[in-house]
C-alpha positions as a Markdown table, in Angstrom:
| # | Residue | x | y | z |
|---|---|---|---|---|
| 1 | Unk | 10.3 | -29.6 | 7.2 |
| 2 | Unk | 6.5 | -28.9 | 7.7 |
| 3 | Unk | 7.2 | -25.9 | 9.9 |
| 4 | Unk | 8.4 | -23.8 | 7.2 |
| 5 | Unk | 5.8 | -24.5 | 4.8 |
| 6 | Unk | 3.3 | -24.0 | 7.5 |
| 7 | Unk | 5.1 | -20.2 | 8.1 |
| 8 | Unk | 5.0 | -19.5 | 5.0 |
| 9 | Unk | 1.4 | -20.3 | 4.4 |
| 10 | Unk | 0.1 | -18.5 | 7.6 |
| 11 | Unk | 2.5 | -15.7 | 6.0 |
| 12 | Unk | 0.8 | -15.3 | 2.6 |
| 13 | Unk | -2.8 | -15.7 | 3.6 |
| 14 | Unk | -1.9 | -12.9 | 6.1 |
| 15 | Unk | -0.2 | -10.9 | 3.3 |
| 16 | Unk | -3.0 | -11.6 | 0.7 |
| 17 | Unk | -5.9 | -10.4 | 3.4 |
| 18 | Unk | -3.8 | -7.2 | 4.3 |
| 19 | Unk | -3.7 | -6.0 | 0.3 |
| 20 | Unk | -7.5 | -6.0 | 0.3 |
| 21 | Unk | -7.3 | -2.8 | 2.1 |
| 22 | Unk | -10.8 | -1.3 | 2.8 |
| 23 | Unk | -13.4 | -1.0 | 0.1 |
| 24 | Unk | -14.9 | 2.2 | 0.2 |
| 25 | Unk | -11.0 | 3.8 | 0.1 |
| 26 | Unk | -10.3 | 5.6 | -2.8 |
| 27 | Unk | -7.7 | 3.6 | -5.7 |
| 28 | Unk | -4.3 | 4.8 | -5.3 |
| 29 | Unk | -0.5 | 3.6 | -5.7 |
| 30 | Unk | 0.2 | 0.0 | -4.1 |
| 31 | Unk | 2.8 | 0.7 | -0.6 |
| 32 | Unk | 4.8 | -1.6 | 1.4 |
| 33 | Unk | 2.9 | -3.4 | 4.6 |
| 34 | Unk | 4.3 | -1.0 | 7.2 |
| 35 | Unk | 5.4 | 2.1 | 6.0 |
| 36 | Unk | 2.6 | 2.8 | 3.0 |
| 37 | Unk | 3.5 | 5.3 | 1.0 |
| 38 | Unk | 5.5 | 7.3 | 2.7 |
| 39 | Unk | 8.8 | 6.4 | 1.1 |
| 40 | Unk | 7.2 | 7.8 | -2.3 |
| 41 | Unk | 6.4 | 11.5 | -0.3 |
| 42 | Unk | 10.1 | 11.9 | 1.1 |
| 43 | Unk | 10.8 | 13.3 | -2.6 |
| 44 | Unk | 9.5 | 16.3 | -3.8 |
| 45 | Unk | 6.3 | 15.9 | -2.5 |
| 46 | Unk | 4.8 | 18.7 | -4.6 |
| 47 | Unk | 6.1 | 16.2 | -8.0 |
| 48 | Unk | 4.8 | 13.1 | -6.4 |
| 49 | Unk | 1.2 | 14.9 | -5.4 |
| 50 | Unk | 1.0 | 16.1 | -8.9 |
| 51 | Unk | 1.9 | 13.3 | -10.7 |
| 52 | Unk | -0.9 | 11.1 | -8.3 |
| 53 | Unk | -3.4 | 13.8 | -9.6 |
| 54 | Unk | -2.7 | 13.0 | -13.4 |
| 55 | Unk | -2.9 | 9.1 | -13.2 |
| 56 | Unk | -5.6 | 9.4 | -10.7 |
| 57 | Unk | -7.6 | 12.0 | -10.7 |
| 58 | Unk | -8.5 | 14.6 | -8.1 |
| 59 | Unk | -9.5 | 12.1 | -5.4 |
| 60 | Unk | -6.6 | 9.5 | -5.0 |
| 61 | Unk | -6.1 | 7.5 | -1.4 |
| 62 | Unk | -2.6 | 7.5 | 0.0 |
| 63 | Unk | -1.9 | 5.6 | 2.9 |
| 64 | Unk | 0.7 | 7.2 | 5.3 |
| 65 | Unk | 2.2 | 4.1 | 7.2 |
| 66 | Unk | 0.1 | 1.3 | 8.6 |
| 67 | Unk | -3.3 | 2.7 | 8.4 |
């Protein structure tokens, strides 16, 4: 019984630590843990670039998979 709780803490501090990111990177959308936001560039990318430019201004970070 303790294993799971144990797994599950070592899982959220982990998951809490990697949604820091780094502080000097520019604000941008939220992505998933391993892909970023690449599943949000598949469509249209000239929509999803333009609509990042309007709620963020000119200088939004976008992070293509882990990094």
């Amino acid at each position: 019984m303790i294993e799971p709780l144990v797994l599950l803490l070592v899982f959220l501090i982990v998951w809490s630590y990697s949604r820091k990111g780094d502080k000097n990177f520019p604000p941008g959308p939220t992505g998933l843990n391993i892909l970023g936001n690449l599943p949000m560039l598949w469509n249209r990318i000239d929509k999803t670039l333009r609509h990042l430019y309007k709620t963020g201004g000119p200088i939004v970070g976008v992070r293509l998979g882990n990094y």
